[in-house]
C-alpha positions as CSV (number, residue, x, y, z in Angstrom):
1,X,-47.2,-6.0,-9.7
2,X,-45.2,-5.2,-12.5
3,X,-44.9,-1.6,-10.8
4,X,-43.3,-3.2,-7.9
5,X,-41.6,-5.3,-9.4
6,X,-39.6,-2.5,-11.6
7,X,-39.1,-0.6,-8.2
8,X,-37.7,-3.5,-6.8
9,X,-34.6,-3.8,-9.7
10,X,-34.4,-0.2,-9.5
11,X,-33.8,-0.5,-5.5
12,X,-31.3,-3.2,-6.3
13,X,-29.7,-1.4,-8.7
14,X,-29.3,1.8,-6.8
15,X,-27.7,-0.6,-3.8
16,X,-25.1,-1.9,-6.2
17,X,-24.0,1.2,-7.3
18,X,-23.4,1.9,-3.1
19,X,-22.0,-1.3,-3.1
20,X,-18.9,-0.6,-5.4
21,X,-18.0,3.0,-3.3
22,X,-16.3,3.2,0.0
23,X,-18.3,3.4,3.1
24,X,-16.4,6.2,3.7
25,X,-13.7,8.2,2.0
26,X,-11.9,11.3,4.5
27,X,-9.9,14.0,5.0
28,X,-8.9,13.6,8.0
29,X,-8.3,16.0,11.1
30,X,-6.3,16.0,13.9
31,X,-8.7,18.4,15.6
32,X,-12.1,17.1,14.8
33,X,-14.9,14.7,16.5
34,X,-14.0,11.2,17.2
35,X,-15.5,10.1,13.4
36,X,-13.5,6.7,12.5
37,X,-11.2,8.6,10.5
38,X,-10.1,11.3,12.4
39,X,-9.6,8.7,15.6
40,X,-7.1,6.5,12.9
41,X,-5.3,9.9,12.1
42,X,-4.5,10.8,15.6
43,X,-3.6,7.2,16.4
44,X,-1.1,7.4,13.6
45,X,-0.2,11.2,14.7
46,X,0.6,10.5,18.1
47,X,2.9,7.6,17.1
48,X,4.8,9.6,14.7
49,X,5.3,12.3,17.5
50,X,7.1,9.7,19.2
51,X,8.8,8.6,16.2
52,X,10.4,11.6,15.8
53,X,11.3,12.5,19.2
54,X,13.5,9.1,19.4
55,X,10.8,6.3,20.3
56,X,9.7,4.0,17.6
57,X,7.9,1.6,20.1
58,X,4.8,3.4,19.9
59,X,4.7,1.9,16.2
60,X,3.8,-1.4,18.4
61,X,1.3,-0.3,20.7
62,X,-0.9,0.6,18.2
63,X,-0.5,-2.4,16.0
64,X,-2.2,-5.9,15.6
65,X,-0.6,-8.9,16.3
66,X,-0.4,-10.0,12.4
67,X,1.1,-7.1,11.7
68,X,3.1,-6.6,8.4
69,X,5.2,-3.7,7.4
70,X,7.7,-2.9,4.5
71,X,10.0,-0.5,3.9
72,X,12.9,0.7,1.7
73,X,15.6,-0.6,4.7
74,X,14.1,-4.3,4.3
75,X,15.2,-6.9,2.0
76,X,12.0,-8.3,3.1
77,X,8.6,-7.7,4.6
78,X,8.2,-8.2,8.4
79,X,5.3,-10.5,9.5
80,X,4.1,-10.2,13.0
81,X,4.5,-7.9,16.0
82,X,7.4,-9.6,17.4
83,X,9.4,-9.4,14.2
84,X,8.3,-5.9,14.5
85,X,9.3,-5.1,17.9
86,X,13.0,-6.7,17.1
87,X,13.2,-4.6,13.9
88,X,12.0,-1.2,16.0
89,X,14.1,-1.6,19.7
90,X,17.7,-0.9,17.9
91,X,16.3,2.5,16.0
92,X,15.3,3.7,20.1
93,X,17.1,7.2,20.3
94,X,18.8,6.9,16.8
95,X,15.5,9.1,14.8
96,X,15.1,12.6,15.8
97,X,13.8,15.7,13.9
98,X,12.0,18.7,14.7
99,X,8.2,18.0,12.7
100,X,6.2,16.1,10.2
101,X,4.1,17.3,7.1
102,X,1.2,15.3,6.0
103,X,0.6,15.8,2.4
104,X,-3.1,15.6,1.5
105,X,-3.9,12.8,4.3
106,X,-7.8,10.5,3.1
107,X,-9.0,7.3,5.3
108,X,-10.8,5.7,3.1
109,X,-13.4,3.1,5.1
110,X,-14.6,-0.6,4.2
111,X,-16.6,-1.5,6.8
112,X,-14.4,-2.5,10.2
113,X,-11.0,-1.4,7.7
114,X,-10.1,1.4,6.6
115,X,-6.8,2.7,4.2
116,X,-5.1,5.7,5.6
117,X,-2.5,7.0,3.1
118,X,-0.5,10.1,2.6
119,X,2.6,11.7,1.6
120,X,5.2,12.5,4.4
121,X,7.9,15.1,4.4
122,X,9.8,15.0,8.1
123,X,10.8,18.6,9.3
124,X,14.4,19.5,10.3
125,X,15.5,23.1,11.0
126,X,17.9,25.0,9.6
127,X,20.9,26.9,10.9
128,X,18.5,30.0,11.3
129,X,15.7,27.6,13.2
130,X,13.8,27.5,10.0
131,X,12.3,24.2,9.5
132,X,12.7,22.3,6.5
133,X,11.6,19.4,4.5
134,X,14.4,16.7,4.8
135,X,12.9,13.4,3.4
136,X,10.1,13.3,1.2
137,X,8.1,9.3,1.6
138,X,4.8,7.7,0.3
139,X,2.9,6.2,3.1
140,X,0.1,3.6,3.3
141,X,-1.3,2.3,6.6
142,X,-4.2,-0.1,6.8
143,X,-6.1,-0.1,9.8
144,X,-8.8,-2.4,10.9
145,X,-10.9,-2.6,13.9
146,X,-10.0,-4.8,16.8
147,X,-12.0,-5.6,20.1
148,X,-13.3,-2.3,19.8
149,X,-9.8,-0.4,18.8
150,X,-8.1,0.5,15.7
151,X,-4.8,-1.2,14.4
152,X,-2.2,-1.1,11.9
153,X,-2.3,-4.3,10.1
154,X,-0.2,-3.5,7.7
155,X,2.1,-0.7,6.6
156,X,4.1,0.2,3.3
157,X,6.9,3.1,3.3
158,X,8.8,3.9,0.2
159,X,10.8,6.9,-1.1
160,X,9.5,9.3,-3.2
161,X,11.3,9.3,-6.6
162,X,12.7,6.1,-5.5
163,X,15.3,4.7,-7.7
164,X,16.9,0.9,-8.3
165,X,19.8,-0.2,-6.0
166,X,23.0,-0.5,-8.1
167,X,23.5,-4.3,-6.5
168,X,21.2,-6.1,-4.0
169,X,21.0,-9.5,-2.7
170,X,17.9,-10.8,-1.8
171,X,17.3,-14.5,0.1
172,X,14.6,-16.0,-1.9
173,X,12.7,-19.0,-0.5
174,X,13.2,-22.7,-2.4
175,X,9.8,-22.4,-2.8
176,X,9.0,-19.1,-3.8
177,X,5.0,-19.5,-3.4
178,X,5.1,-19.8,0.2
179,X,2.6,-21.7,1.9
180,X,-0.1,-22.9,-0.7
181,X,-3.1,-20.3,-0.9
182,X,-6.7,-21.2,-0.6
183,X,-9.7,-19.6,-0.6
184,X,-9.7,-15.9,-0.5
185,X,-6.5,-15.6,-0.8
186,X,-5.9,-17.8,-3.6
187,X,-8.9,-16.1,-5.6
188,X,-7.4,-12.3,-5.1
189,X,-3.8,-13.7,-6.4
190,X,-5.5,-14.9,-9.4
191,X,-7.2,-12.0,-10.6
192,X,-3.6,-10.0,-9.4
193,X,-1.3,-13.1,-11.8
194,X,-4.0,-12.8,-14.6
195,X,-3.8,-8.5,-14.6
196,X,0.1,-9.1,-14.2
197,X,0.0,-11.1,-17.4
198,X,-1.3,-8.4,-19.4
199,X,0.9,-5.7,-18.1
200,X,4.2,-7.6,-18.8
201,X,3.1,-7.7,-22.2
202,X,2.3,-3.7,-22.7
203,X,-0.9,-3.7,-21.4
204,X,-1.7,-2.0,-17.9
205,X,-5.8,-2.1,-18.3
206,X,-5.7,-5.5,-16.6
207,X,-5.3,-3.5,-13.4
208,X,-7.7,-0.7,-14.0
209,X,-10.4,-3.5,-15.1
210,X,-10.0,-4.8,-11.2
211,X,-9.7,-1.4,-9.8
212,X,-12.4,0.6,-8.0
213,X,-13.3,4.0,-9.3
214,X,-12.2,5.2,-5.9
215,X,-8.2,3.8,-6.3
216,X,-5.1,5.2,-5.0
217,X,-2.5,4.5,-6.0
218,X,1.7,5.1,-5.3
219,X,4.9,3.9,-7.4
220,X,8.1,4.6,-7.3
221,X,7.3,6.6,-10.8
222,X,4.6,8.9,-9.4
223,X,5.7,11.8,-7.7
224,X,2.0,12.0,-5.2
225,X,-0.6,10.0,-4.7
226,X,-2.9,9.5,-7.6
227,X,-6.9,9.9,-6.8
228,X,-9.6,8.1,-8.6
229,X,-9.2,5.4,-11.5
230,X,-9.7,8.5,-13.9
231,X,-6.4,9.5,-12.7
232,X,-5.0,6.0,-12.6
233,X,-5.7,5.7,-16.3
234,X,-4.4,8.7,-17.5
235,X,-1.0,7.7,-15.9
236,X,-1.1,4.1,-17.5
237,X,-1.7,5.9,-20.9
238,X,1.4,6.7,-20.7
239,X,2.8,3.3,-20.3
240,X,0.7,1.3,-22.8
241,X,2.9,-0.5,-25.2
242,X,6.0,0.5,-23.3
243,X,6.4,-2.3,-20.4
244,X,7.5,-5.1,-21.3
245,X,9.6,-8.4,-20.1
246,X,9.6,-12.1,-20.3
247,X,9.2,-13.8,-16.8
248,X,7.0,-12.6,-13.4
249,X,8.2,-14.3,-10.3
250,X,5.8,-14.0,-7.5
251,X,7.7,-14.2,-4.2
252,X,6.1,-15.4,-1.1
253,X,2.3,-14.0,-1.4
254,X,0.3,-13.6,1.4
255,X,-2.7,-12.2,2.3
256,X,-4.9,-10.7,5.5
257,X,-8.5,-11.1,5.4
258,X,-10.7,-9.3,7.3
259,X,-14.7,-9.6,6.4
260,X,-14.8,-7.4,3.0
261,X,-11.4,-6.3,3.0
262,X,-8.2,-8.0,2.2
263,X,-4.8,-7.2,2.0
264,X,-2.2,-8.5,-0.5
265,X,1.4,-8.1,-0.2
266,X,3.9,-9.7,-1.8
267,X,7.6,-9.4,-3.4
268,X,8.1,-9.3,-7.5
269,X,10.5,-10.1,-10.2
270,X,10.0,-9.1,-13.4
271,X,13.0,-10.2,-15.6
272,X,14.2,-9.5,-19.0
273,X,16.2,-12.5,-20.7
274,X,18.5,-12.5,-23.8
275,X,17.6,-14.7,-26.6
276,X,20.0,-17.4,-25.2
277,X,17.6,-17.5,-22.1
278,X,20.2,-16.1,-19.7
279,X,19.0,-13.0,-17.7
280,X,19.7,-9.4,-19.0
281,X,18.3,-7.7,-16.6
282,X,16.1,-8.4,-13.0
283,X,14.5,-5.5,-11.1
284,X,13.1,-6.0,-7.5
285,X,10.1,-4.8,-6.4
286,X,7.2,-4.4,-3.0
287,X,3.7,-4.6,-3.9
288,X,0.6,-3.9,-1.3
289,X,-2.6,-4.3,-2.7
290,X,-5.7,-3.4,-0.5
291,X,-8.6,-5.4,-2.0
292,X,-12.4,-4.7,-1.1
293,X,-15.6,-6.8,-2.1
294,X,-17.9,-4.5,-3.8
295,X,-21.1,-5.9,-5.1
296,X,-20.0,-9.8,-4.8
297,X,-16.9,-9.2,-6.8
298,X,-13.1,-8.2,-5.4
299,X,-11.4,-4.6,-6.4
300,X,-8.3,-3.0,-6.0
301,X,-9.2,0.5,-3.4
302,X,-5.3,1.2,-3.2
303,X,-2.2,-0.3,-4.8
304,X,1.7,0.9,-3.6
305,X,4.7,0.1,-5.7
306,X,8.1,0.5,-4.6
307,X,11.7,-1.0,-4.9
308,X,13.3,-3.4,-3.0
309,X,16.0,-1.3,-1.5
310,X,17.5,1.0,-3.7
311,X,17.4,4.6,-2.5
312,X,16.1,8.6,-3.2
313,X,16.6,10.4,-5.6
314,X,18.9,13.9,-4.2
315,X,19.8,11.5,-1.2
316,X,18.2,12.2,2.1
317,X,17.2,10.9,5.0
């Protein structure tokens, strides 16, 4: 009995620790069976191929109807395939270059979602036909499983070695919070608010403390994507004790459920006041975070960072 009874714990034990890992992480390949990850990368292949050649509406067939996308154009997240369709039909003819460059592309699966993110270089050639890289982007797309078919449910674009507009305008909502959050929702912007309370004060640990050992990670600091909350810590070492500012303004949180996986996306102030209480200084940021339940507890699997705005470093396209 008490043989069994110590196999048993052991069993549990042994399903926790597959509990708290992906059920999947991939490299994917354009050229290899029809596994759930390499599907998702020729999905998002194929719609880049027509990005480039001039059609962005492909964007939209392989989408989901909640669909939510940010980029460094926006002064604000779209929400919804219509929205998305609006913001796509005027760039029809106006994109065209001669390639795309995955950089290191992994799926990483959570049941019916999966996290696809990469970097992306777009391809233009030269006067002698030689291609080159033109415009250098971080890239996440999460996909989840639909009556039977993959879709974007959400995407984030940003610049690599993005840097702060010189002036921007943005439309905030009288109330910033947006609709009140319950459940799920209001449970993953908790544990975001609390690990945002610590890192406005010098500490970044809050993060890693909710982070899975198999993060990723992209800001607009971080020239590729980091791998693994090894790497993820070594990169906040070098901002302990360094961050700091007075006030964190939330704006407009939502989030996409989807059984064990959730998606939180939201826009962030975080200001700087003088003593007399006025502002000194306000930076603008984009924030994804792609939560999974692991073990009856939430975790960070991938987080992306980027300005509001702003604009590349070197210029480019």
């Amino acid at each position: 009995m008490l043989v069994a009874f110590f196999t048993f714990i052991l069993f549990m034990s042994l399903m926790g620790a597959v509990l708290c890992q992906a059920q999947e992480i991939s490299v994917p390949d354009l050229k290899g069976d029809d596994s759930p990850a390499n599907v998702i990368f020729r999905l998002e292949d194929g719609a880049m191929e027509e990005w480039r050649q001039g059609n962005p509406l492909r964007w939209i067939e392989i989408s989901a109807a909640d669909v939510s996308y940010i980029d460094p154009g926006l002064a604000a997240p779209i929400v919804g395939i219509e929205a998305y369709r609006e913001y796509l039909k005027p760039l029809i003819g106006k994109i065209v270059y001669d390639g795309s460059e995955y950089m290191k592309p992994k799926v990483a699966r959570y049941g019916n979602t999966a996290v696809l993110t990469y970097n992306y270089h777009s391809l233009s050639k030269d006067k002698e036909g030689v291609l080159k890289r033109s415009s250098f982007w971080n890239t996440t797309e999460v996909y989840s499983l639909i009556s039977g078919q993959w879709k974007i449910v959400h995407t984030h674009w940003s610049y690599i070695n993005h840097e702060l507009p010189d002036k921007l305008e943005v439309a905030i909502p009288i109330n910033k919070q947006g609709k009140k959050l319950t459940g799920v929702a209001a449970e993953l912007l908790a544990l975001e608010a609390a690990a945002m309370e610590r890192w406005r004060k010098g500490d970044p640990y809050g993060f890693t403390d909710i982070s899975a050992p198999e993060v990723t990670y992209f800001d607009t600091g971080t020239p590729a994507r980091l791998n693994g909350l090894i790497e993820l810590k070594a990169e906040y070492k070098k901002r302990e004790n360094k961050i700091f500012y007075d006030v964190m303004e939330f704006i407009n949180p939502r989030v996409q459920v989807y059984g064990d996986a959730a998606v939180l996306f939201y826009q962030f102030f975080s200001t700087v006041l003088n003593l007399d209480g006025t502002i000194k200084s306000r930076i603008p940021w984009n924030c994804t975070e792609v939560f999974a339940k692991m073990g009856g507890a939430w975790k960070i699997v991938h987080t992306h960072w980027s300005f509001i705005k702003g604009y590349r470093e070197g210029g480019g396209v």
